[in-house]
N, CA and C atoms of all chains as a GROMACS GRO file, in nm:
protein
  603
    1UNK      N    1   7.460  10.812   8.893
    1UNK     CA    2   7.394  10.783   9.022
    1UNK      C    3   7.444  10.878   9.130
    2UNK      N    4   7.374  10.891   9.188
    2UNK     CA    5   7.398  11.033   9.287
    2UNK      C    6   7.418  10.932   9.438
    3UNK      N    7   7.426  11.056   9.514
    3UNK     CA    8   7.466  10.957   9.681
    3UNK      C    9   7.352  10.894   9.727
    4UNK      N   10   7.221  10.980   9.724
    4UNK     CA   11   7.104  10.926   9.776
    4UNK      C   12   7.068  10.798   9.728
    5UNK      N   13   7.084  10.798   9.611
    5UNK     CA   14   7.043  10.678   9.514
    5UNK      C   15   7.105  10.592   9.578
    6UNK      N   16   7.267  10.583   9.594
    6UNK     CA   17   7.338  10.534   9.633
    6UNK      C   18   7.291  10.470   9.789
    7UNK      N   19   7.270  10.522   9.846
    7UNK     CA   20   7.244  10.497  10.029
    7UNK      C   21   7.107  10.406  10.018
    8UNK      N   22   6.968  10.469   9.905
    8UNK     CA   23   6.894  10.351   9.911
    8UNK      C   24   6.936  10.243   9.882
    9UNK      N   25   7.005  10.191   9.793
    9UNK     CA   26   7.005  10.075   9.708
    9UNK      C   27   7.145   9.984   9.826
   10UNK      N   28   7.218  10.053   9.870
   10UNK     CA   29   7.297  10.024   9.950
   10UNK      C   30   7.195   9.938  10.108
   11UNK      N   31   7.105  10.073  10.107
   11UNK     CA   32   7.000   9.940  10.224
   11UNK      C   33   6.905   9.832  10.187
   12UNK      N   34   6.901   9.863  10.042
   12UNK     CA   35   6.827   9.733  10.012
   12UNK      C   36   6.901   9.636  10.033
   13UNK      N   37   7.033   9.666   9.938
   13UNK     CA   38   7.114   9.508   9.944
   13UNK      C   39   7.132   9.441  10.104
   14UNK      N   40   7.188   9.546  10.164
   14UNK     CA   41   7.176   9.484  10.289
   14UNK      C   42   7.042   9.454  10.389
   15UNK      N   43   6.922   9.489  10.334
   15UNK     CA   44   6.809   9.392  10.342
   15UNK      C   45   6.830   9.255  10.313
   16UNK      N   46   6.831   9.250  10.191
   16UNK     CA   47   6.870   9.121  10.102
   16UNK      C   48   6.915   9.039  10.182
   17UNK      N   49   7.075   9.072  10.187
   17UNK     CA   50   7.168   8.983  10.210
   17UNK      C   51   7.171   8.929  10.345
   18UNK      N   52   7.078   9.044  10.460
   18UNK     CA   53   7.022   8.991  10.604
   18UNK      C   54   6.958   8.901  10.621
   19UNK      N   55   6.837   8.910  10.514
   19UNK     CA   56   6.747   8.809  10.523
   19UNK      C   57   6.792   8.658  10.467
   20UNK      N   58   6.861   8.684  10.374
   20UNK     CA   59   6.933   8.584  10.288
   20UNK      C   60   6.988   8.490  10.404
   21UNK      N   61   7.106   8.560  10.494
   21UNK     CA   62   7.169   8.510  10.589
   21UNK      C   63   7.102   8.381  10.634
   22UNK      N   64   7.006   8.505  10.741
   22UNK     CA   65   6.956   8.496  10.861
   22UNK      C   66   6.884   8.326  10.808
   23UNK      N   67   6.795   8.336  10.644
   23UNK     CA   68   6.722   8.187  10.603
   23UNK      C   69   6.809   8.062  10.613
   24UNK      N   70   6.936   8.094  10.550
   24UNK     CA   71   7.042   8.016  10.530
   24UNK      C   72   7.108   7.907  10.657
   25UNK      N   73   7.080   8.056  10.742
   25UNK     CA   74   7.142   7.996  10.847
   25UNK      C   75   7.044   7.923  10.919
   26UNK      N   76   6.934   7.943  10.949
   26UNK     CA   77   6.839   7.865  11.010
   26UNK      C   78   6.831   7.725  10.957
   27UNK      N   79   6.862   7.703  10.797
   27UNK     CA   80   6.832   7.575  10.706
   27UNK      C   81   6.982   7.555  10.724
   28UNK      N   82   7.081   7.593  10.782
   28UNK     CA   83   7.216   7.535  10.806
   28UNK      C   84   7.288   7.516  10.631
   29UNK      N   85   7.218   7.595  10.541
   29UNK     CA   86   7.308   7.615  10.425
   29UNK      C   87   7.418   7.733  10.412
   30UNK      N   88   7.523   7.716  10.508
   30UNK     CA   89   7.627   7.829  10.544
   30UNK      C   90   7.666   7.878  10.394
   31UNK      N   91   7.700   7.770  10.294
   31UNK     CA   92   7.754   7.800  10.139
   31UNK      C   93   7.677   7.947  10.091
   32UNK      N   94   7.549   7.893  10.100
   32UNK     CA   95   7.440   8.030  10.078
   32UNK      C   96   7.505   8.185  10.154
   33UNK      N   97   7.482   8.108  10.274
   33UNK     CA   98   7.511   8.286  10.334
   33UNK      C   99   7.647   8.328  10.299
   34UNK      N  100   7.749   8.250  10.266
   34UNK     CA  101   7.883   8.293  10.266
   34UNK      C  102   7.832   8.384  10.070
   35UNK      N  103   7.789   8.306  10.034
   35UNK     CA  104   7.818   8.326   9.884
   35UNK      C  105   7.698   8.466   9.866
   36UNK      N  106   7.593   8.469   9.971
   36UNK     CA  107   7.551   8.577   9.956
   36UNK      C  108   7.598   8.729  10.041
   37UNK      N  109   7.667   8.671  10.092
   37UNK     CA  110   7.792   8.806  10.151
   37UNK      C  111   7.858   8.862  10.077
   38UNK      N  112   7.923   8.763  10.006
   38UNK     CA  113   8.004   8.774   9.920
   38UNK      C  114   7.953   8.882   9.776
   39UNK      N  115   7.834   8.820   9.745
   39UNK     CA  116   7.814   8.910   9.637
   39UNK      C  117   7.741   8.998   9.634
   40UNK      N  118   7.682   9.035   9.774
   40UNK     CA  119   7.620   9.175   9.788
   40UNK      C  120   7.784   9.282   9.794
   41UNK      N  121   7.897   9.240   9.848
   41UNK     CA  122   8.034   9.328   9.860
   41UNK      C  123   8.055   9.348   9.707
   42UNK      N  124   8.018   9.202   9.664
   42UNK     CA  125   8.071   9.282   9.515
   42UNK      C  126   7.997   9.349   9.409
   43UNK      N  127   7.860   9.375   9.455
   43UNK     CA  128   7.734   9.418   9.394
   43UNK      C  129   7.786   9.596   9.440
   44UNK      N  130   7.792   9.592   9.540
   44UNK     CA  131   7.864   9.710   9.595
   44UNK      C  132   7.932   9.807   9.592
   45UNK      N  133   8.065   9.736   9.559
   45UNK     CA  134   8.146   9.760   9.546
   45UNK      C  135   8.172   9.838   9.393
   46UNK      N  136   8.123   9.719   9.294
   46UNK     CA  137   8.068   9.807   9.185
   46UNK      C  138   8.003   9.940   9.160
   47UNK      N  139   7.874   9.892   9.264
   47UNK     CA  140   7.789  10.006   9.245
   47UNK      C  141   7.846  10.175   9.309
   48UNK      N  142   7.944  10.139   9.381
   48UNK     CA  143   7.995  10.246   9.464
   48UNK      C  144   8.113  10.337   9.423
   49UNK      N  145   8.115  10.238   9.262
   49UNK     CA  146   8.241  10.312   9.135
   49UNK      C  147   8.155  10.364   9.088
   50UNK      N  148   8.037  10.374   9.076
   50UNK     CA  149   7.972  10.473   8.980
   50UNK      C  150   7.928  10.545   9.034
   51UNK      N  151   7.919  10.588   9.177
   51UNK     CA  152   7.882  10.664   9.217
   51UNK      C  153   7.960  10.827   9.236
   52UNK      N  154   7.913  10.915   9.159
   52UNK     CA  155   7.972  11.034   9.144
   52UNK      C  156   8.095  11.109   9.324
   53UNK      N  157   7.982  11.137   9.405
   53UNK     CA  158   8.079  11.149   9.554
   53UNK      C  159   8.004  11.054   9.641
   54UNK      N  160   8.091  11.000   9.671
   54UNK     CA  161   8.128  10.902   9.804
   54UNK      C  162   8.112  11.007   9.919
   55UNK      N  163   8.214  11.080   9.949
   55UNK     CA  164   8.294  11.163  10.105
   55UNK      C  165   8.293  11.268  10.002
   56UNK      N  166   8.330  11.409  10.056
   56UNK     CA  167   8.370  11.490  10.063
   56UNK      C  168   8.449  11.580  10.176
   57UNK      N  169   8.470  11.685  10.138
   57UNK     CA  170   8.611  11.756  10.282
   57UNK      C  171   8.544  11.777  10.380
   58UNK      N  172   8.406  11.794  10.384
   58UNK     CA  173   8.366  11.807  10.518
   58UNK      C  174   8.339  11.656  10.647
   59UNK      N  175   8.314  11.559  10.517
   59UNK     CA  176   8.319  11.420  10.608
   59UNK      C  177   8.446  11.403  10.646
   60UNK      N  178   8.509  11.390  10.536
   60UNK     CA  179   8.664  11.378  10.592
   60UNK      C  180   8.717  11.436  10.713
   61UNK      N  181   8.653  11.579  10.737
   61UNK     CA  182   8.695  11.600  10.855
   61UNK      C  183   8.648  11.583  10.936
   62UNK      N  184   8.476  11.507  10.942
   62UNK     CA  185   8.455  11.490  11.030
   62UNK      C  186   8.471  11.323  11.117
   63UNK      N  187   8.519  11.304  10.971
   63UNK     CA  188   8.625  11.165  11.072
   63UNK      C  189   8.719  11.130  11.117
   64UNK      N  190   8.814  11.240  11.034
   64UNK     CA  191   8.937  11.313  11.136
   64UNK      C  192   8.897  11.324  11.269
   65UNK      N  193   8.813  11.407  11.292
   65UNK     CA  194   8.774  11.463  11.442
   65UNK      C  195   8.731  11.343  11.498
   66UNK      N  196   8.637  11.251  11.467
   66UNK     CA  197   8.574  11.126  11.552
   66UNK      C  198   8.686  11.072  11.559
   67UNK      N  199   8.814  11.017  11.458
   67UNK     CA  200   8.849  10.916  11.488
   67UNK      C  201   8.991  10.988  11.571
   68UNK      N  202   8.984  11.152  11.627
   68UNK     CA  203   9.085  11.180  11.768
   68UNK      C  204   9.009  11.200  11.888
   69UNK      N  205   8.866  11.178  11.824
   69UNK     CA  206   8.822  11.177  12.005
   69UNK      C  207   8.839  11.036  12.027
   70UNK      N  208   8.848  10.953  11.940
   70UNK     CA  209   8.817  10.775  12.010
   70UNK      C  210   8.899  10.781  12.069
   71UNK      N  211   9.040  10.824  11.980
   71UNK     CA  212   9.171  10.776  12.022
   71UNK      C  213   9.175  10.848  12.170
   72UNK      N  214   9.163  10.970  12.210
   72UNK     CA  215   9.140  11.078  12.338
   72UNK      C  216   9.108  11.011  12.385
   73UNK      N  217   9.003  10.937  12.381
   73UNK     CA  218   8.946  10.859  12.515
   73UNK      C  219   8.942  10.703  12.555
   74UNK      N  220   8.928  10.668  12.414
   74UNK     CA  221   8.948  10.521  12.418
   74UNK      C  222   9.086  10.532  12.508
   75UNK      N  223   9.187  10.510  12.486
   75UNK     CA  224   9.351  10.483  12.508
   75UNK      C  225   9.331  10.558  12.659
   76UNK      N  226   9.338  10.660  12.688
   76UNK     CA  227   9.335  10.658  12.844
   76UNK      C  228   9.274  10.584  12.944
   77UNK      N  229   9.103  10.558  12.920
   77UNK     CA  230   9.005  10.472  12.963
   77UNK      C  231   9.089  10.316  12.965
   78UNK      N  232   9.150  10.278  12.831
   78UNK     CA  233   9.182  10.167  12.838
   78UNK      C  234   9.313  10.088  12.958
   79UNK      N  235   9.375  10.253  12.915
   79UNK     CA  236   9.533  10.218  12.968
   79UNK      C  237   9.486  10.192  13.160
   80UNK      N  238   9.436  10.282  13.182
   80UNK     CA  239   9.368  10.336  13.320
   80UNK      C  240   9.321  10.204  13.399
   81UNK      N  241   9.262  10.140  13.303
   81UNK     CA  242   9.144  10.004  13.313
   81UNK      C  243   9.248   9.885  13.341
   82UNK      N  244   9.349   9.875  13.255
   82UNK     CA  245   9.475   9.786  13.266
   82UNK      C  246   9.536   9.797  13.348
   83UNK      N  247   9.583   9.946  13.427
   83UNK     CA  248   9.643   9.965  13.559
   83UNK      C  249   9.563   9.900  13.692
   84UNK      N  250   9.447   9.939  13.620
   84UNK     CA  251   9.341   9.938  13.745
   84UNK      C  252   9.357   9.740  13.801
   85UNK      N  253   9.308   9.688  13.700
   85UNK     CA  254   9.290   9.563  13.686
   85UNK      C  255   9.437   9.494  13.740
   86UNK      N  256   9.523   9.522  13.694
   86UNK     CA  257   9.681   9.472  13.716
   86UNK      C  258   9.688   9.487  13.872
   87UNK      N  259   9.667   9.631  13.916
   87UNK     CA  260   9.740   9.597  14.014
   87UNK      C  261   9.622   9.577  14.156
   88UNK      N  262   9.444   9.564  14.148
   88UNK     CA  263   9.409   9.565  14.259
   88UNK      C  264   9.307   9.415  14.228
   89UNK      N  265   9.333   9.364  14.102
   89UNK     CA  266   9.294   9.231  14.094
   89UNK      C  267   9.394   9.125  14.101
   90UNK      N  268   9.509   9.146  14.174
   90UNK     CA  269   9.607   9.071  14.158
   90UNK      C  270   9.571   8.924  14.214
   91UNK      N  271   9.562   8.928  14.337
   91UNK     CA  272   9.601   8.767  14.428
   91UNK      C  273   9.410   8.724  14.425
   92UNK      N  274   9.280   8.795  14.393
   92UNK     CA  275   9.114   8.755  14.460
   92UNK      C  276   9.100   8.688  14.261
   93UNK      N  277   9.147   8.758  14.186
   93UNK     CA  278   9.075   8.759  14.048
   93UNK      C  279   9.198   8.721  13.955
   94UNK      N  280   9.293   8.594  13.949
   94UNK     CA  281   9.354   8.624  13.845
   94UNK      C  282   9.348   8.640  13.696
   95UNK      N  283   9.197   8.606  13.655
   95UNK     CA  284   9.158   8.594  13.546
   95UNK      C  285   9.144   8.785  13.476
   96UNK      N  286   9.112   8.851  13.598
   96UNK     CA  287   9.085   8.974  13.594
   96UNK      C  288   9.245   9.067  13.540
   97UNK      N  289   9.325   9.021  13.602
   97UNK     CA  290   9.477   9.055  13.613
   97UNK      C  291   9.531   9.027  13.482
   98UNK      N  292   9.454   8.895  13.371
   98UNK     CA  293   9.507   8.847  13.293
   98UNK      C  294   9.473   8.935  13.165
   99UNK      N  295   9.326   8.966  13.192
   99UNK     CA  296   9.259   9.070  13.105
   99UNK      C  297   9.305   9.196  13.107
  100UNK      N  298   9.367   9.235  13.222
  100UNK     CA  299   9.456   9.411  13.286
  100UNK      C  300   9.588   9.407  13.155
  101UNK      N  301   9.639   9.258  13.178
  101UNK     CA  302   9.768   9.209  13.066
  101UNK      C  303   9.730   9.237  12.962
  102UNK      N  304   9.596   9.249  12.913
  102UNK     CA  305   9.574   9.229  12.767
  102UNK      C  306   9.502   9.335  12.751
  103UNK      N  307   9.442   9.432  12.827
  103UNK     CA  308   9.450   9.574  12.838
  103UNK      C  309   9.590   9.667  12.801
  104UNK      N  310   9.662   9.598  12.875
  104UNK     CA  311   9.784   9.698  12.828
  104UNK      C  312   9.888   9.693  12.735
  105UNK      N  313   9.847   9.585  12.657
  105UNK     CA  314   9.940   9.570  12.538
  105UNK      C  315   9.872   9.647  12.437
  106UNK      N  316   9.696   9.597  12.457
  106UNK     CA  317   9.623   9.666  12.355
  106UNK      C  318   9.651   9.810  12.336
  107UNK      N  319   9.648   9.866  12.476
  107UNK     CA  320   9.713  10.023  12.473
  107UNK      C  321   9.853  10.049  12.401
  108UNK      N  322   9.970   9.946  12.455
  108UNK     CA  323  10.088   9.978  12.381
  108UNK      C  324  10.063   9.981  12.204
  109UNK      N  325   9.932   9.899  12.192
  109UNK     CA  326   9.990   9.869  12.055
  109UNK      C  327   9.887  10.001  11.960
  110UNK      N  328   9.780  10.035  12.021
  110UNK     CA  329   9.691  10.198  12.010
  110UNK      C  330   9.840  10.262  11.980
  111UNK      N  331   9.915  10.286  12.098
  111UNK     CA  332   9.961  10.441  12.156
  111UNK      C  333  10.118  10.374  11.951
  112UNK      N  334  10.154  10.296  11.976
  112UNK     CA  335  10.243  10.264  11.865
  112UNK      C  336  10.182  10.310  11.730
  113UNK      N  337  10.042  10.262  11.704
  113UNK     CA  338  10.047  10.285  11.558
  113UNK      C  339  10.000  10.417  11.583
  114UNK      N  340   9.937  10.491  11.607
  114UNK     CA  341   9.913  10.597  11.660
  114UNK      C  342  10.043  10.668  11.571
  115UNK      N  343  10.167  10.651  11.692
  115UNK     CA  344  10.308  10.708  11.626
  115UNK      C  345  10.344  10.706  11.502
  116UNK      N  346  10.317  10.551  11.483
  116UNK     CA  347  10.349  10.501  11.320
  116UNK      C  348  10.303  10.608  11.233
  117UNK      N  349  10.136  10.633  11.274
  117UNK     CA  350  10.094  10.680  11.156
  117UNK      C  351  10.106  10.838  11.157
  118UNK      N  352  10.174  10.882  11.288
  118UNK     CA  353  10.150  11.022  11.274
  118UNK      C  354  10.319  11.048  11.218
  119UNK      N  355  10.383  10.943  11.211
  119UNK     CA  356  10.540  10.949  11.133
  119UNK      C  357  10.492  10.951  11.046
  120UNK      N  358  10.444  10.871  10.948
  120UNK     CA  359  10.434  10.823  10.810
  120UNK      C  360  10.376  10.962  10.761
  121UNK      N  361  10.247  11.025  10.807
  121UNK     CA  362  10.147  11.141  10.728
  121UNK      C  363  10.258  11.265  10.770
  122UNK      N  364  10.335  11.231  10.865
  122UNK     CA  365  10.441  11.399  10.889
  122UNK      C  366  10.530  11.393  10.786
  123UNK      N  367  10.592  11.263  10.717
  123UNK     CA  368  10.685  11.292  10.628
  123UNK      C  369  10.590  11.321  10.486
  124UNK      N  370  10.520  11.267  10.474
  124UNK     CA  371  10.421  11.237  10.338
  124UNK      C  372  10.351  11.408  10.356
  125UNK      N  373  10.344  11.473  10.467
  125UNK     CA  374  10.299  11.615  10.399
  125UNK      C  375  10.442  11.734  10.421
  126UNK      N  376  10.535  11.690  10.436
  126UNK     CA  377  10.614  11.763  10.439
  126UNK      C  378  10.722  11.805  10.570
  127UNK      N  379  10.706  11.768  10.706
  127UNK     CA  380  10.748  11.804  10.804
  127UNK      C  381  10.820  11.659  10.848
  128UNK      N  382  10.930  11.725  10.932
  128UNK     CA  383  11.023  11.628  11.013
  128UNK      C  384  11.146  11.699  10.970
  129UNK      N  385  11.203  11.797  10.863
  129UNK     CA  386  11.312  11.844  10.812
  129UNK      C  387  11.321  11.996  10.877
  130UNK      N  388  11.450  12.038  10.914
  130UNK     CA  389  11.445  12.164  10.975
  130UNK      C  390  11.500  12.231  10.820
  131UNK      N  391  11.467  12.211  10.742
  131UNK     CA  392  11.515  12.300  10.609
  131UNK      C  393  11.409  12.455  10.607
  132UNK      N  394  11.512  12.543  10.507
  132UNK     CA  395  11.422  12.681  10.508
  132UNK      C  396  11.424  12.755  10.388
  133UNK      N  397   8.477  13.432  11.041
  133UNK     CA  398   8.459  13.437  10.895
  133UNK      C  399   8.368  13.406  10.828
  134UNK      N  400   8.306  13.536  10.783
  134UNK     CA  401   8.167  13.534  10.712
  134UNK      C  402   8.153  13.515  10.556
  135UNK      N  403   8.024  13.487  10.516
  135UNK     CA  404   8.043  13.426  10.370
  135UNK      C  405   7.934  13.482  10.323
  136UNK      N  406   7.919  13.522  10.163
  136UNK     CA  407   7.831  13.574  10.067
  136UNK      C  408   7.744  13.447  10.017
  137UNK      N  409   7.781  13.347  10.034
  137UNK     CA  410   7.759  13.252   9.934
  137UNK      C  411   7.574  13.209   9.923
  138UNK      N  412   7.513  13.228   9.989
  138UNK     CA  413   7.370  13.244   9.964
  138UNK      C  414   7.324  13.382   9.886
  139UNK      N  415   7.400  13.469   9.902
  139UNK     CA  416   7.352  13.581   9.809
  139UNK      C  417   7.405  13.556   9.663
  140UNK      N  418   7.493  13.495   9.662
  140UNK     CA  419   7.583  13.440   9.554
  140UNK      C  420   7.527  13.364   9.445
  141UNK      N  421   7.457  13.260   9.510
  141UNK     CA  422   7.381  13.183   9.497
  141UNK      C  423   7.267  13.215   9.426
  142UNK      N  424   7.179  13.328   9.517
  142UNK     CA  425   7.063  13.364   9.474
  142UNK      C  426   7.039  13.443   9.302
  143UNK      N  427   7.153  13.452   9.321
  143UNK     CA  428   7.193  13.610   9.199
  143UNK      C  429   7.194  13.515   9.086
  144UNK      N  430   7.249  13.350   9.113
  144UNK     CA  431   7.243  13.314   8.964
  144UNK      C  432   7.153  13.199   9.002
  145UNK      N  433   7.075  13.219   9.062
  145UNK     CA  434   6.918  13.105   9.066
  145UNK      C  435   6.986  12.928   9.060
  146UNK      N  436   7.073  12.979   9.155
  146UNK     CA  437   7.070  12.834   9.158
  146UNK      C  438   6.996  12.760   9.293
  147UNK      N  439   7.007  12.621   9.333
  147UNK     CA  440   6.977  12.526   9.416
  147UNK      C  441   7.108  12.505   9.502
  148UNK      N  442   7.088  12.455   9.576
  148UNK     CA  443   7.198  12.433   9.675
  148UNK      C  444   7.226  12.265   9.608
  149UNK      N  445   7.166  12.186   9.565
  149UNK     CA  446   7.182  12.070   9.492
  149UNK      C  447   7.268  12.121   9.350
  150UNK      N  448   7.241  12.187   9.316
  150UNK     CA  449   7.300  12.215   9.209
  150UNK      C  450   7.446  12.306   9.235
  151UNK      N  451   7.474  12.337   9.256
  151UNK     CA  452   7.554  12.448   9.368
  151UNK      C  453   7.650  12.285   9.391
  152UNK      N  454   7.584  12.220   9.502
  152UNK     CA  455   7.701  12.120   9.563
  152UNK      C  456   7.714  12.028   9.415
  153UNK      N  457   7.669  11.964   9.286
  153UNK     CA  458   7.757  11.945   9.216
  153UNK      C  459   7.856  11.986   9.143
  154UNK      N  460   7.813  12.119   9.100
  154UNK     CA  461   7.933  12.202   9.036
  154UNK      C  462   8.033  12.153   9.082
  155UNK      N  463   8.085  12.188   9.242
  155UNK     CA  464   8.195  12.226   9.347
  155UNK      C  465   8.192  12.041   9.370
  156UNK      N  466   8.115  11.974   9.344
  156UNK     CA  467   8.167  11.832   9.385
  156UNK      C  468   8.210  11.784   9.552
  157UNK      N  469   8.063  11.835   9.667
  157UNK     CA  470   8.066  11.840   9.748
  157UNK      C  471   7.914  11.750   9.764
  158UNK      N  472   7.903  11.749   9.854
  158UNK     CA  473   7.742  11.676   9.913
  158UNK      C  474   7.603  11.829   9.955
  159UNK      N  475   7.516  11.833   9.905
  159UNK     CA  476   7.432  11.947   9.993
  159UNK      C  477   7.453  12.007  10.093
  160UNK      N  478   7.513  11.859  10.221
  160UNK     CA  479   7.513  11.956  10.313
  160UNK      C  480   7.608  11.998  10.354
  161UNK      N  481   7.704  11.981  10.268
  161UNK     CA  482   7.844  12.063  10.312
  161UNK      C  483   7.805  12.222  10.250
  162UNK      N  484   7.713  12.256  10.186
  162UNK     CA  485   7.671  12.360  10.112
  162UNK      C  486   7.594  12.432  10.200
  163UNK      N  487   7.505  12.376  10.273
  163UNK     CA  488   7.449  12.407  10.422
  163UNK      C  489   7.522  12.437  10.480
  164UNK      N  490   7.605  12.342  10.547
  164UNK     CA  491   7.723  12.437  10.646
  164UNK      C  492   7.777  12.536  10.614
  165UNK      N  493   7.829  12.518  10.502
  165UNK     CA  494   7.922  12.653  10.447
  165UNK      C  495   7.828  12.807  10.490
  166UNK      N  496   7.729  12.786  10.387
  166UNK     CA  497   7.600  12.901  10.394
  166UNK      C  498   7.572  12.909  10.508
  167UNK      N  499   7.575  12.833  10.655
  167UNK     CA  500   7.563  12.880  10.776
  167UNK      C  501   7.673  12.912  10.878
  168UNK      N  502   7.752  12.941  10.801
  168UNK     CA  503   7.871  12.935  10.864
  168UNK      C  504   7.941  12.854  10.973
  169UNK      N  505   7.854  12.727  10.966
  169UNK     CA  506   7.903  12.614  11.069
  169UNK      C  507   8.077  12.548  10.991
  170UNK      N  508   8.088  12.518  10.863
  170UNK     CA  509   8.185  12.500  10.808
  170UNK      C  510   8.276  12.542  10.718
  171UNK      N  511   8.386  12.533  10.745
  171UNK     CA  512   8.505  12.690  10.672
  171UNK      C  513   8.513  12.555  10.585
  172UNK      N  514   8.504  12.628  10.441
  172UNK     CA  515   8.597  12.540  10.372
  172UNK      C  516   8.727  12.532  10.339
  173UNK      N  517   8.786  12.461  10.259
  173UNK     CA  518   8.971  12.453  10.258
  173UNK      C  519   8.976  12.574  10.115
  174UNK      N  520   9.118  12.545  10.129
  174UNK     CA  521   9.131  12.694  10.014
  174UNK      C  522   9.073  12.633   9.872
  175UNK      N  523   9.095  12.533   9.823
  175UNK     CA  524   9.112  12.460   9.692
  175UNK      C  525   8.928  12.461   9.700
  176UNK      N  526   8.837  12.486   9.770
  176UNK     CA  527   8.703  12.461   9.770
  176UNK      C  528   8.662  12.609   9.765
  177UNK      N  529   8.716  12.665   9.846
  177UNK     CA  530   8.692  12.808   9.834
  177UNK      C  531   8.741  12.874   9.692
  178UNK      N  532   8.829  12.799   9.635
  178UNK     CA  533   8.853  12.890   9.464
  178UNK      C  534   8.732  12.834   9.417
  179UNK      N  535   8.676  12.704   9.396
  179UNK     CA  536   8.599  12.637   9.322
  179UNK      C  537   8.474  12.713   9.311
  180UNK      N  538   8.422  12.739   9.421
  180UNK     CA  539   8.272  12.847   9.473
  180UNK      C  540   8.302  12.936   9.400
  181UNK      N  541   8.409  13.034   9.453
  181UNK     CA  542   8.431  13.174   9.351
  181UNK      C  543   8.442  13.196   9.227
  182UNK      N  544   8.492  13.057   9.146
  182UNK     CA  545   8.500  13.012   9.034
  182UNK      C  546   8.356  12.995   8.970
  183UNK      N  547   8.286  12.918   8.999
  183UNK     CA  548   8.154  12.917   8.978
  183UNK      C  549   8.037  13.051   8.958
  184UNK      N  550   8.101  13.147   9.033
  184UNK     CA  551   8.014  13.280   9.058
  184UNK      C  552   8.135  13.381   9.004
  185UNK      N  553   8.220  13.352   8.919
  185UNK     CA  554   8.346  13.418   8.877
  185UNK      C  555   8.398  13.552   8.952
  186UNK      N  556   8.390  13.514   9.051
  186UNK     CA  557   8.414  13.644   9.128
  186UNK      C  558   8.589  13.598   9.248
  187UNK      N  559   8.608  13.672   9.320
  187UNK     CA  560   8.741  13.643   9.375
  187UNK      C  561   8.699  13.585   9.505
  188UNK      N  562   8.814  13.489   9.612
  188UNK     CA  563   8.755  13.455   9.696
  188UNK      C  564   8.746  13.499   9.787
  189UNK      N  565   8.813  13.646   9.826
  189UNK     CA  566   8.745  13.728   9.935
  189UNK      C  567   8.617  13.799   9.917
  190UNK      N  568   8.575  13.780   9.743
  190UNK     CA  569   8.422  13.826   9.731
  190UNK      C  570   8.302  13.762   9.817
  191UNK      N  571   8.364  13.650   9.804
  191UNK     CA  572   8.260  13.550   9.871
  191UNK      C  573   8.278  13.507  10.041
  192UNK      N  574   8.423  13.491  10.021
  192UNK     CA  575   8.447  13.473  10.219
  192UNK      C  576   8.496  13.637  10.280
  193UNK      N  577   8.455  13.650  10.325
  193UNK     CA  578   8.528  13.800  10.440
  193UNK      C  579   8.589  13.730  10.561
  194UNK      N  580   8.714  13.778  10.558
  194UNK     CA  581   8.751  13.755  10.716
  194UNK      C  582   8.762  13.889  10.757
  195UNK      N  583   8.714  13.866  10.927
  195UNK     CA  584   8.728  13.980  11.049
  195UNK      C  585   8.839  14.045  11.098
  196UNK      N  586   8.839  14.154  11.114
  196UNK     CA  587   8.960  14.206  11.113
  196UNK      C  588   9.070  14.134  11.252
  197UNK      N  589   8.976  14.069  11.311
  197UNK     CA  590   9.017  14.025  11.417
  197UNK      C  591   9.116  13.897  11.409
  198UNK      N  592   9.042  13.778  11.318
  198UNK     CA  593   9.137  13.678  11.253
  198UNK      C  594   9.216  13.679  11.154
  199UNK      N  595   9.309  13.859  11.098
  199UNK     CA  596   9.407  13.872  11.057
  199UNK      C  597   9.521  13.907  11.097
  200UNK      N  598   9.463  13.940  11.252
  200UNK     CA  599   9.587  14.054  11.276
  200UNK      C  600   9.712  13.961  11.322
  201UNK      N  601   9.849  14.037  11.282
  201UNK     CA  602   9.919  13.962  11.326
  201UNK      C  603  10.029  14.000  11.460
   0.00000   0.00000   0.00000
């Protein structure tokens, strides 16, 4: 099975399993929709082992690149938004101030794994050692 | 950095579908390449040259400009 093949049959199921839902849920038989979630992932999941390429180096990099612009902008926008909120919604909006709080952890906890992960892939390709 | 790889290509009648399974890439990474929108990595660049048994500066040229040191 090739990718194309792959991408149709991939929107069928999730035809399927939309419509499946969407009936289920209207007739309030949640069991249905859960169990048809469930086995379109594993219809899937299967089908997505036989599939010759998934990604290749050029996707890969191009989600490298998307996923440092999010980080570029998301995390400043956010951090910015948390300052913003903290300190000029203080005493009119405290609900606003509370959300600034939960703005800026979200950032601490971005800007952390961020680190984490750029530790973990620096030792795993070779760098952090001044050896020669 | 410029590339042969459509003349490469042409010389042994292949498809660009056929071309991106050999090398175990998608079409349009085969597109990019051939338009020079995407450099490939070295381990992709033996694979191409491999395929057209030729070396891989047969197929990629770099400018004298992105060697100098």
């Amino acid at each position: 099975m090739n990718l194309k093949k792959y991408k149709q049959l991939r929107a069928a199921v999730a035809f399927f399993v939309a419509a499946l839902v969407s009936m289920s849920v209207a007739s309030k038989t949640y069991l249905l929709a859960f169990s048809a979630v469930v086995t379109g992932m594993i219809f899937l999941t299967f089908v997505r082992s036989k599939v010759k390429i998934i990604i290749d180096e050029r996707e890969k990099t191009m989600r490298e690149k998307a996923a440092q612009m999010t980080y570029a902008i998301f995390t400043p926008t956010i951090g910015f938004g948390a300052l913003f909120l903290t300190m000029f919604a203080r005493d009119e909006y405290p609900f606003l101030q509370s959300l600034g709080i939960v703005f800026s952890y979200l950032t601490l906890f971005l800007i952390t794994l961020y680190s984490i992960s750029f530790f973990i892939l620096s030792r795993q390709m070779g760098g952090g050692s001044d050896e020669e | 950095m410029k590339n042969k790889l459509k003349m490469y290509r042409a010389t042994l009648g292949l498809t660009q579908e056929a071309l991106a399974d050999k090398i175990g890439v998608t079409r349009q990474t085969v597109i990019a390449i051939e338009s020079d929108k995407y450099l490939p990595s070295l381990g992709l660049a033996f694979k191409i040259a491999r395929v057209f048994h030729v070396g891989v500066e047969d197929v990629f040229i770099v400018d004298g400009k992105e060697v100098s040191i």
